[in-house]
C-alpha positions in Angstrom: 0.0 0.0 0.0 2.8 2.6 1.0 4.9 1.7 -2.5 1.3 2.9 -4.5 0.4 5.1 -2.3 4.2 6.9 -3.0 3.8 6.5 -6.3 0.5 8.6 -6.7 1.6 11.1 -4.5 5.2 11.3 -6.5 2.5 11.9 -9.6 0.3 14.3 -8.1 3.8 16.4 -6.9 4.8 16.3 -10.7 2.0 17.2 -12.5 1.3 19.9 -9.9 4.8 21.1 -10.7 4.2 20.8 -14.3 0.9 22.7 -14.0 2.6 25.6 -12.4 5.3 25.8 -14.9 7.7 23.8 -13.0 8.4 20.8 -14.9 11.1 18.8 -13.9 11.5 19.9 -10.1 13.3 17.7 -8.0 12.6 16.7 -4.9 14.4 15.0 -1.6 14.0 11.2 -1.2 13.0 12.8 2.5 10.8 15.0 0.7 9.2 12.1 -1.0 9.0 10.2 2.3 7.0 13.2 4.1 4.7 13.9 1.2 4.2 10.0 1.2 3.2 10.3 5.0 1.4 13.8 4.7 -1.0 12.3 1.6 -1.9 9.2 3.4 -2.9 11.7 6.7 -4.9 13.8 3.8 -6.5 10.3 2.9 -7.6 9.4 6.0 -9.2 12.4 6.9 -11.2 12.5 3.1 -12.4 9.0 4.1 -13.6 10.5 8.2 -15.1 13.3 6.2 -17.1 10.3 4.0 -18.0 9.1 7.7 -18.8 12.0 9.4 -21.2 12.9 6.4 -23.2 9.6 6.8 -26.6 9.2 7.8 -26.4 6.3 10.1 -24.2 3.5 10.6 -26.5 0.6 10.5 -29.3 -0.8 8.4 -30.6 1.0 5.6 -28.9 4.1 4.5 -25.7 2.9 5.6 -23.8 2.0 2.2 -21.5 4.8 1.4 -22.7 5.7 -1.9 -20.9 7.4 -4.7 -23.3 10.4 -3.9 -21.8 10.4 -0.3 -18.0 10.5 -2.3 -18.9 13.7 -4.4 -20.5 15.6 -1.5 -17.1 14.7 1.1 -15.0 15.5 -1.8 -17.0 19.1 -2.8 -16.5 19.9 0.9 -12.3 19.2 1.2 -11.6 20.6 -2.4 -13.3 23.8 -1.0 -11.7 24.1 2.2 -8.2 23.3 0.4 -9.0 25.6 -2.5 -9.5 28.6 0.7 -6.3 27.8 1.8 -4.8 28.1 -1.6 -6.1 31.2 -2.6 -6.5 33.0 0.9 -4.0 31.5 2.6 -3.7 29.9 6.2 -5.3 32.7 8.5 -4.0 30.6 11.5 0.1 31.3 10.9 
């Protein structure tokens, strides 16, 4: 799990990069490790999020639906898109 999780994070650090004009920026194999750590943390709180944002957690209406996927997801790509274009107000 850790060797694919690296590997989509080592992706989603290039094509970022790429994206913002940066193509072909290198990174630390420490850098790697922590972005490897950091993504699976982000993971885990996308799938609490899913959790949080469920109905019950028995009997009927407790299948995580693809519904319940787009509405966690709509709610952490807006909170990280704040962040990204206000900045953290906390620091």
């Amino acid at each position: 799990m850790v060797k694919q999780t690296r590997k989509y994070i080592e992706k989603g650090i290039r094509d970022a990069a790429e994206e913002a004009g940066n193509k072909g920026r290198s990174m630390t194999y420490e850098a790697m490790g922590r972005a490897t750590t950091k993504g699976g943390e982000l993971l885990k709180l996308f799938c609490t999020l899913i959790e949080s944002n469920m109905p019950c957690s028995r009997g009927e209406g407790s299948r995580i639906l693809t519904s319940h996927i787009e509405v966690a997801f709509k709610q952490m790509e807006s909170a990280m898109l704040r962040v990204l274009h206000f900045g953290d107000e906390e620091e």
